[in-house]
Legacy VTK file of the C-alpha trace (Angstrom):
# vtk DataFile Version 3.0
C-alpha trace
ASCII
DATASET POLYDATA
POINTS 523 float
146.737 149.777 62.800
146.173 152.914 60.832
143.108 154.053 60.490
141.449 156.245 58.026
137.888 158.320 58.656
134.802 156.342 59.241
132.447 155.699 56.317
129.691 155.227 58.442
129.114 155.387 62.214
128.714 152.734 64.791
125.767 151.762 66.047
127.665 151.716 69.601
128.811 155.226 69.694
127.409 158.552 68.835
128.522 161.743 67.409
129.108 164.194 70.814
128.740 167.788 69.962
132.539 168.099 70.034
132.711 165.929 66.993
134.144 163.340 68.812
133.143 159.673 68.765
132.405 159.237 72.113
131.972 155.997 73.943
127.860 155.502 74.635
126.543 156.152 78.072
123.949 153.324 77.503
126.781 150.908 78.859
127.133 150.244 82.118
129.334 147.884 84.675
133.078 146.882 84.077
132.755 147.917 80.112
131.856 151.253 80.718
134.097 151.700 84.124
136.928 150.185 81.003
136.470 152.384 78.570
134.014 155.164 79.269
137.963 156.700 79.905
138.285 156.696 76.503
137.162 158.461 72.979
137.401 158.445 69.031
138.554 161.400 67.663
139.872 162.495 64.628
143.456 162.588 64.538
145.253 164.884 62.503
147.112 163.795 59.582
146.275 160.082 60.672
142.647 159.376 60.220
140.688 157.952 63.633
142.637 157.685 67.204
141.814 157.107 70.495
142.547 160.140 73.275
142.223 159.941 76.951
139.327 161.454 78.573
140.752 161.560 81.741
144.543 161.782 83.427
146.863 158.673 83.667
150.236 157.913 85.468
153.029 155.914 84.640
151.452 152.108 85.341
147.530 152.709 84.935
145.831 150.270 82.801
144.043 152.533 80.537
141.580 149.691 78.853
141.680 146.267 78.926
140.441 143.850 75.513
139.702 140.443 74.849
140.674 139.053 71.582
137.803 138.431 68.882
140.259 134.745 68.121
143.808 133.788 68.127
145.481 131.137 66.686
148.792 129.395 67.966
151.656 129.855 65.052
151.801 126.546 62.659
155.171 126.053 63.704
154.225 125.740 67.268
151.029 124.022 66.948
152.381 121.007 68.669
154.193 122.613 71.310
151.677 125.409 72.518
148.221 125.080 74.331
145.740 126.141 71.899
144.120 127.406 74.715
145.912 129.496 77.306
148.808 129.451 74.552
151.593 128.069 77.831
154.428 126.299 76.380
154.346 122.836 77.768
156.428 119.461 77.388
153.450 117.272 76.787
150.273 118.220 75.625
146.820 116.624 74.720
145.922 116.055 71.410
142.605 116.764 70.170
140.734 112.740 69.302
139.134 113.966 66.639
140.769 116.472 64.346
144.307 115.217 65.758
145.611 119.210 65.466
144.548 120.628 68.317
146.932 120.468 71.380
145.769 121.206 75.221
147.538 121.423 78.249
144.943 118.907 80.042
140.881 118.409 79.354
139.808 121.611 81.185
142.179 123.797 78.700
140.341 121.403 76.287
136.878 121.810 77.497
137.467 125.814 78.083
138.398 125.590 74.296
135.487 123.628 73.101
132.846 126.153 72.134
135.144 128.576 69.448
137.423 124.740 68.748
133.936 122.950 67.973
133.393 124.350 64.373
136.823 124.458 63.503
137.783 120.331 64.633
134.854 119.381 61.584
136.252 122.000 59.479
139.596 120.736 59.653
138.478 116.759 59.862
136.210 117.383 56.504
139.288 119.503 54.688
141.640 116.790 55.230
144.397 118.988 56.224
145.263 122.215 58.386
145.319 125.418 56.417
147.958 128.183 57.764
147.767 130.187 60.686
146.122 133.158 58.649
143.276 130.784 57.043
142.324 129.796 60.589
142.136 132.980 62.306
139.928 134.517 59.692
137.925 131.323 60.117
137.612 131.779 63.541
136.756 135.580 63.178
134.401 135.027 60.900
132.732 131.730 62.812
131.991 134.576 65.416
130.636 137.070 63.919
128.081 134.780 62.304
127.300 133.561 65.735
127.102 136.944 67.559
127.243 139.723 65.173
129.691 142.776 64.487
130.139 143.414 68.008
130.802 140.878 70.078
130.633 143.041 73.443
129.910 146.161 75.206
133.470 147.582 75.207
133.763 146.813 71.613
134.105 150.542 69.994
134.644 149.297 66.236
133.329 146.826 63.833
135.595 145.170 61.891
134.280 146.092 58.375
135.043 149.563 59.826
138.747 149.363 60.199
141.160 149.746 57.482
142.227 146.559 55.072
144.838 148.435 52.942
144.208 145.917 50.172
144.693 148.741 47.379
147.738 149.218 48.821
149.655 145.911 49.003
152.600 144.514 47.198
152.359 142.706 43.960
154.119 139.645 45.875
151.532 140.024 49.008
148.381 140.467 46.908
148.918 137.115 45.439
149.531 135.511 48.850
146.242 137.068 49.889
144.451 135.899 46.827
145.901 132.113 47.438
144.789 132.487 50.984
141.487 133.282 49.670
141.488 130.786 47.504
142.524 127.869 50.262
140.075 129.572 53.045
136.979 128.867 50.314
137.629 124.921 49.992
138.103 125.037 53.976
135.101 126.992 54.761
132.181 124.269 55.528
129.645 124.232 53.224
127.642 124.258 56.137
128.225 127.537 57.491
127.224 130.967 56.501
128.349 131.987 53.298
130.301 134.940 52.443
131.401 137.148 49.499
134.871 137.143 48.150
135.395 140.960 49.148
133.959 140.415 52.581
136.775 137.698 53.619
139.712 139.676 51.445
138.674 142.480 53.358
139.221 140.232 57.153
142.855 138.437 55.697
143.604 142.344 55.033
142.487 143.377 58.196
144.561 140.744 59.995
147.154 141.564 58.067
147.868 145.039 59.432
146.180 144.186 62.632
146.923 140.851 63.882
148.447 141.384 67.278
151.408 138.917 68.339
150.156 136.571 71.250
153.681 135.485 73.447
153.911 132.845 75.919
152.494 132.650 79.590
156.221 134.716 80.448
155.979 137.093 77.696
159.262 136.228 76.149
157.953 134.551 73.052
155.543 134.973 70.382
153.539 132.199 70.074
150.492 133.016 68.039
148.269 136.216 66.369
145.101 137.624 67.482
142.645 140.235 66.581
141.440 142.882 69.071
139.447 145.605 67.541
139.968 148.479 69.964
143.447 148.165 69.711
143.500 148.883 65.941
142.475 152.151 66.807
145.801 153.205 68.734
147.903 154.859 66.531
151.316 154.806 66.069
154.307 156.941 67.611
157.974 156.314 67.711
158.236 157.960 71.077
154.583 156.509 72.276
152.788 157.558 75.736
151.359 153.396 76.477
152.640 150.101 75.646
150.655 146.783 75.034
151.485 143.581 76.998
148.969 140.111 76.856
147.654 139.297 80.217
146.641 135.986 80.036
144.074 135.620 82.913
143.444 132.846 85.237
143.534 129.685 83.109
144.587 127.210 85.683
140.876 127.039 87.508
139.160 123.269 87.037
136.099 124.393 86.642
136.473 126.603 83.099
133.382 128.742 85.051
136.441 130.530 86.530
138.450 130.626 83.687
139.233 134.626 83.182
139.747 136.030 79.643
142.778 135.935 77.994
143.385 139.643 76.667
145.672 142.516 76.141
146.310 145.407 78.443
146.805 149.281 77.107
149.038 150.504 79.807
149.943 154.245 80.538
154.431 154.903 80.324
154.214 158.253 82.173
151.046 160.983 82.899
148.928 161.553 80.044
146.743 164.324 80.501
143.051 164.691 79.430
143.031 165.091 75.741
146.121 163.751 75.202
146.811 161.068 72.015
146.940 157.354 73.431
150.042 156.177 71.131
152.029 152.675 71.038
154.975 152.438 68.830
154.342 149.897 66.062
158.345 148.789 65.429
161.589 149.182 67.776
163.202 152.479 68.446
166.673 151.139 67.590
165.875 151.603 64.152
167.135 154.543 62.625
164.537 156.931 61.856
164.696 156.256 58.146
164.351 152.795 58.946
161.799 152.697 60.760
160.117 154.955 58.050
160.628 152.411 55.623
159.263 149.926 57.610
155.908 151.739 58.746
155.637 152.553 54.573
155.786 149.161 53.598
154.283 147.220 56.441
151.295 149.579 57.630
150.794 151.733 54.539
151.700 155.552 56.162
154.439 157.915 56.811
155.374 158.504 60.338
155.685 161.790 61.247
156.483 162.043 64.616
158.814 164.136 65.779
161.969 161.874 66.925
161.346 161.184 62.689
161.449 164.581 62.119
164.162 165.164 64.065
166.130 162.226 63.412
166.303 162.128 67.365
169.241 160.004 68.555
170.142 159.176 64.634
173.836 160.467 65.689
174.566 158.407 68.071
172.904 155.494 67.249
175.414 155.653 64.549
177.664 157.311 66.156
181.787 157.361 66.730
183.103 156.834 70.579
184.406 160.084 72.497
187.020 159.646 75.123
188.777 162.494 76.577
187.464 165.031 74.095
189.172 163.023 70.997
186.670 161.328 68.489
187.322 159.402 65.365
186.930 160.820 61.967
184.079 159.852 59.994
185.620 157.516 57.626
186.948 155.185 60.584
182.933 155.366 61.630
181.904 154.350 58.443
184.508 151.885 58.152
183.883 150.354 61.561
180.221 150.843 60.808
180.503 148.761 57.584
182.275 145.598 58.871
180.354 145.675 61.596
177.382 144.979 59.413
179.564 142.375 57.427
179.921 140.430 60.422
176.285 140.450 61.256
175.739 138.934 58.114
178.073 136.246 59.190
176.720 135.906 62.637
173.013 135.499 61.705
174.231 132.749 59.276
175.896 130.838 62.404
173.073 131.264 64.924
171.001 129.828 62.107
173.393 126.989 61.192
173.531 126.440 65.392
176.995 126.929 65.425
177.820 129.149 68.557
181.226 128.379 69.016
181.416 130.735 65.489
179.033 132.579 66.804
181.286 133.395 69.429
184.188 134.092 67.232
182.860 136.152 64.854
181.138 138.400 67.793
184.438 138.455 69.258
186.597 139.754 66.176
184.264 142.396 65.556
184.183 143.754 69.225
187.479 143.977 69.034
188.203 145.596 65.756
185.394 148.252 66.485
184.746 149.068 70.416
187.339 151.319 69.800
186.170 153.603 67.668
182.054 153.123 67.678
180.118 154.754 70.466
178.492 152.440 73.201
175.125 153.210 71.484
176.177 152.517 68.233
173.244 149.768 67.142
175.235 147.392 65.185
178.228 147.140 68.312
174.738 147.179 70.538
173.501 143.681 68.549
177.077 142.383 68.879
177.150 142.704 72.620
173.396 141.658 73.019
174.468 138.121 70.778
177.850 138.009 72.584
175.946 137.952 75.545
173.170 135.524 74.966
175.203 133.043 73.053
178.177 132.959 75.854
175.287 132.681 78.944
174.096 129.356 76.604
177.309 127.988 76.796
177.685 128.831 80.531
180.345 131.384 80.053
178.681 133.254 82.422
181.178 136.143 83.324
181.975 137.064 79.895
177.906 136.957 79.092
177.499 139.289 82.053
180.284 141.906 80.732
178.507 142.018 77.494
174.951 142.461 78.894
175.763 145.136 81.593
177.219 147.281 78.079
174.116 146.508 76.154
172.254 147.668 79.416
174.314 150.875 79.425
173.824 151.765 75.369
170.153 150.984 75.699
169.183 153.543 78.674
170.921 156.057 76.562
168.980 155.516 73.568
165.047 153.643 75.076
162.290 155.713 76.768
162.970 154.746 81.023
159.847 152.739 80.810
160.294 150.937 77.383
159.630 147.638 77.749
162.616 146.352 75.956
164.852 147.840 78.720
163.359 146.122 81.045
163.441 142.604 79.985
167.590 143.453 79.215
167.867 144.712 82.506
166.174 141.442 83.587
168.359 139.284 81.579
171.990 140.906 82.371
170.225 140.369 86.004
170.081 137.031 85.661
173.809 136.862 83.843
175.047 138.652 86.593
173.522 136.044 89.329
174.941 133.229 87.295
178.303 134.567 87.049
178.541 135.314 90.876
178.304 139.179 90.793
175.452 139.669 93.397
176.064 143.704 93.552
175.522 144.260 89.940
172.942 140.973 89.363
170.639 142.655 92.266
171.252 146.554 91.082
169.974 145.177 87.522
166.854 143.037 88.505
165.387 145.713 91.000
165.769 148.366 87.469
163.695 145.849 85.659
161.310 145.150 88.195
160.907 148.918 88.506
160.332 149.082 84.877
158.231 145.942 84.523
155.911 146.752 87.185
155.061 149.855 84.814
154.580 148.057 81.455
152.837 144.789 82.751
151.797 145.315 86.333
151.949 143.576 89.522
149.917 140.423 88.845
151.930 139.613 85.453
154.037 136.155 85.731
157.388 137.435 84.673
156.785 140.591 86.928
155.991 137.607 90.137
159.379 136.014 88.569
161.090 139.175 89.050
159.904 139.714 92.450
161.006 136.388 93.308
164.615 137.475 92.175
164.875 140.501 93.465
163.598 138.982 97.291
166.299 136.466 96.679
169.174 138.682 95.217
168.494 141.247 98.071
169.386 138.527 100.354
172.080 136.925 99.192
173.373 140.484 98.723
173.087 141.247 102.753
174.601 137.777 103.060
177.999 139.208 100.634
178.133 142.244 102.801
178.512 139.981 105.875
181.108 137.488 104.797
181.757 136.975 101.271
184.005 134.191 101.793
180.391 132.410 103.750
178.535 133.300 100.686
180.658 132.215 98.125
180.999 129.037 100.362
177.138 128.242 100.574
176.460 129.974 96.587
179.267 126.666 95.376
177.600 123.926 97.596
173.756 124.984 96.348
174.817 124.781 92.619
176.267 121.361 93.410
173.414 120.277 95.181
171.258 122.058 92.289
172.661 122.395 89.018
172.944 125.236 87.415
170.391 124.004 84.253
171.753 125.551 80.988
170.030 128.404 79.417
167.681 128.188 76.439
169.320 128.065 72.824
169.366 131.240 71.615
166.776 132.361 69.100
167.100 134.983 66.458
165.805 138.641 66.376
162.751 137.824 63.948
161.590 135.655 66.534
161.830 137.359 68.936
158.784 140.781 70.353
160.057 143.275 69.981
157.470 144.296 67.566
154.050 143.994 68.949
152.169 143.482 65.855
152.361 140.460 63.945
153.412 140.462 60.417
153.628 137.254 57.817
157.094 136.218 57.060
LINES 1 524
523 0 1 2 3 4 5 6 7 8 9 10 11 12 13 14 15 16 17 18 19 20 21 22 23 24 25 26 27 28 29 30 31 32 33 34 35 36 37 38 39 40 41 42 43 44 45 46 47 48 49 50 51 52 53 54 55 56 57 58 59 60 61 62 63 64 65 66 67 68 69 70 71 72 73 74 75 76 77 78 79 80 81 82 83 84 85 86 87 88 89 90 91 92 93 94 95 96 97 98 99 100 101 102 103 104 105 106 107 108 109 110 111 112 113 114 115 116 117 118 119 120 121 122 123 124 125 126 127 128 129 130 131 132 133 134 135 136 137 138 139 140 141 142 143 144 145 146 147 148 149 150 151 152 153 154 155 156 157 158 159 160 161 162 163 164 165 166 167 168 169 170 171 172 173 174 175 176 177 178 179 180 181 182 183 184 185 186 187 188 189 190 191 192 193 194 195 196 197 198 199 200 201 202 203 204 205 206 207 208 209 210 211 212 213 214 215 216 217 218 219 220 221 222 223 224 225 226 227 228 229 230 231 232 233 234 235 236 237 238 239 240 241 242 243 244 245 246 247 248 249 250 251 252 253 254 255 256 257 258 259 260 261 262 263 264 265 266 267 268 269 270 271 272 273 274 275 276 277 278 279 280 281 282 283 284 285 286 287 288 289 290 291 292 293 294 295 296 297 298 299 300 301 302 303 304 305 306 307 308 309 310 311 312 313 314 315 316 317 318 319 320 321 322 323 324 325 326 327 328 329 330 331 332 333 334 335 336 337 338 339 340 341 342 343 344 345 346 347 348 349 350 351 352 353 354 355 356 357 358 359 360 361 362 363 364 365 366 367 368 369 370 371 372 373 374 375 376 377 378 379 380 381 382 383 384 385 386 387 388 389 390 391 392 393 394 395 396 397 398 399 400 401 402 403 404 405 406 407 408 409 410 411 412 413 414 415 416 417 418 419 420 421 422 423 424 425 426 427 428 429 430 431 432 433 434 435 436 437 438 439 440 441 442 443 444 445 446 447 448 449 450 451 452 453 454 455 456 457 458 459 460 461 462 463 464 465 466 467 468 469 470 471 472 473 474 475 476 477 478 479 480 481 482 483 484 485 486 487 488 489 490 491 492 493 494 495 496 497 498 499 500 501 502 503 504 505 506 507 508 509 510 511 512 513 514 515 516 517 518 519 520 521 522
């Protein structure tokens, strides 16, 4: 995502008198009415950035981008329409390269044109390369066919943007070259040939780049795409816009109507004219040296923003619990702060190994050893009550699950900007906790926060927004029905589970695969 100063301009844009790259008045129709709000500029101390050229508020869609390709994740490739990328329980197999997977023939004709190349490619290799080989195929497929820009609100060209190979890993430079190496006997002899620098330079691009593409609900990564104008947001800890994946109408028969699948640069609060358009690359909870570290190694610059400056909410991330004026000294902290990371250790192991019972257990012992003395926004006693919580809704403990996600709730609206994302889809999920386990006040206090947060960070028309809409219609009723006669609603809540049953949640996943972070990185 970082980028450094151009080395040449674009033949898109020009040079405005206020040094700014500014987007060309040549365009016209929805690309310009997209992004004529928009402008290069030279940020300082990070290279090139994009700045508003006009105000926002809290909701706007400041530009909207299809992806040049995505890929679905190998390990999903069967599960996942390689289309629309919706999960679904059976899918149509591609006849002829047999990899392929569609959720019926007009996801499979709609795919056809940028699948076409790809099905021989794969047919004539004898086997499917990794998810990384086949996006850069499917980049570069494209750009053969079209050119370095690929349409009118297209304000970079990918040999412009930033590859960082110079700057990888011992370990990651020999991935790349192996990559290389595997993407040459898949490439068809047939298409255009390229140099060896020229595809290093996309696999490094991607790899700094690639943007994770979730599920038709958002809860899920599912795949990686590449979307050029994107690349040119930079990064703050404490950012002004978030990025969700709107995945357009893909349920039309006739793939005429099929809308683009694409991301969505959304505004968190006002940003005035001039201001930076930022998006935090990794998750707040971090500690600020963490997430340091993790900008260093992963996108190749030092953040210097001030909540890492100023080590903003550092203390009590990390922090002892106050009651009545007392606190605990700092060697009970540290103490508490150490098993507590013992028995995350021990927990990860268990959700791995499927074992939730232990999961349970080990959650539970460390709750009770530390609650005392951390403070509710301590991160470690935070992932305890988020697991605790997760792990006891799967196993339809549902009133314990909702004690544990009302705290993690509680510690995260201390610590997350109001609109962060991740707040809402909590708020959403101790909603839902709360439902299940009969608490109608709290379930419908929690689902109309994350609707109100959710209809900021992905907008009316998203499908988990319409979910949430659907919940909070339904909680708000069942609520006025409580007020009435709660022995009525308790009464008709029992006899609709029995005539419905309550299905059980999904197992639980861990962190890593979960998105938080927006931008895909290779395990």
């Amino acid at each position: 995502m970082r980028q450094l100063p151009l080395k040449k301009q674009i033949k898109l844009i020009h040079l405005s008198d206020s040094s700014d790259h500014i987007y060309s008045s040549k365009f016209s129709g929805n690309a310009a009415a997209t992004m004529e709000s928009v402008a290069i500029f030279d940020s300082p101390g990070k290279g090139r950035g994009l700045k508003a050229t006009k105000e926002f508020w809290a909701g706007d869609v400041i530009f909207s981008e299809a992806s040049i390709a995505a890929v679905v994740f190998d390990s999903l490739a069967e599960r996942i329409c390689h289309n629309c990328f919706r999960r679904q329980d059976k899918l149509q197999r591609c006849g002829q390269c047999k990899f392929a997977h569609y959720c019926d023939r007009t996801c499979q004709r709609a795919a056809w044109p940028e699948h076409k190349v790809e099905c021989g490619a794969i047919k004539a290799y004898g086997k499917v390369p990794n998810e990384n080989i086949r996006l850069v195929a499917r980049i570069m497929w494209r750009l053969d066919k079209e050119g370095s820009v690929v349409s009118d609100m297209q304000l970079t060209t990918l040999d412009e943007l930033e590859d960082h190979i110079n700057d990888m890993q011992e370990e990651d430079m020999k991935e790349l070259k192996v990559d290389v190496h595997n993407f040459l006997d898949y490439w068809p002899r047939t298409s255009k040939q390229h140099t060896i620098d020229s595809i290093s330079h996309i696999f490094g691009v991607i790899n700094c780049n690639g943007f994770s593409v979730s599920d038709q609900r958002g809860l899920q990564a599912v795949g990686v795409g590449l979307f050029p104008n994107l690349c040119l947001v930079n990064h703050d800890c404490w950012p002004n816009c978030t990025v969700i994946l709107n995945h357009g109408n893909q349920s039309a028969v006739n793939t005429v109507f099929h809308s683009q699948r694409r991301i969505e640069l959304r505004a968190l609060g006002k940003i005035s004219d001039g201001e930076e358009l930022t998006v935090s690359y990794v998750d707040y909870l971090n500690l600020s040296e963490e997430r340091q570290r993790l900008l260093k190694t992963q996108y190749f610059f030092d953040c210097t923003c001030d909540h890492c400056k100023n080590k903003t909410h550092d203390d009590v991330k990390m922090g002892g619990k106050e009651e009545d004026g007392a606190k605990p000294s700092e060697e009970q902290v540290k103490e508490a702060t150490d098993y507590c990371f013992q028995m995350m250790e021990k927990m990860d192991k268990a959700r791995l190994d499927g074992d939730y019972h232990e999961v349970v257990k080990i959650c539970r012992q460390c709750i009770e050893k530390t609650e005392p003395i951390l403070a509710d926004t301590h991160i470690y006693l935070l992932r305890m009550w988020s697991t605790m919580s997760e792990v006891q809704a799967y196993l339809q403990n549902f009133e314990e699950a909702a004690e544990y996600a009302r705290k993690m709730v509680e510690g995260y609206m201390k610590l997350y900007n109001p609109n962060n994302a991740a707040l809402g889809m909590a708020a959403m999920r101790a909603g839902v906790t709360h439902w299940q386990a009969g608490l109608i006040e709290v379930a419908h206090g929690m689902i109309c926060k994350a609707y109100a947060i959710l209809m900021v960070t992905h907008g009316p028309t998203h499908p988990i927004t319409k979910d949430l809409e659907a919940m909070r219609m339904q909680t708000e009723m069942e609520l006025r029905m409580f007020k009435q006669n709660e022995y009525v609603y308790h009464s008709m809540r029992e006899a609709a589970l029995k005539n419905k049953p309550m299905t059980m949640m999904h197992e639980p996943k861990s962190v890593e695969e979960g998105i938080k972070n927006l931008f895909h990185r290779r395990k």
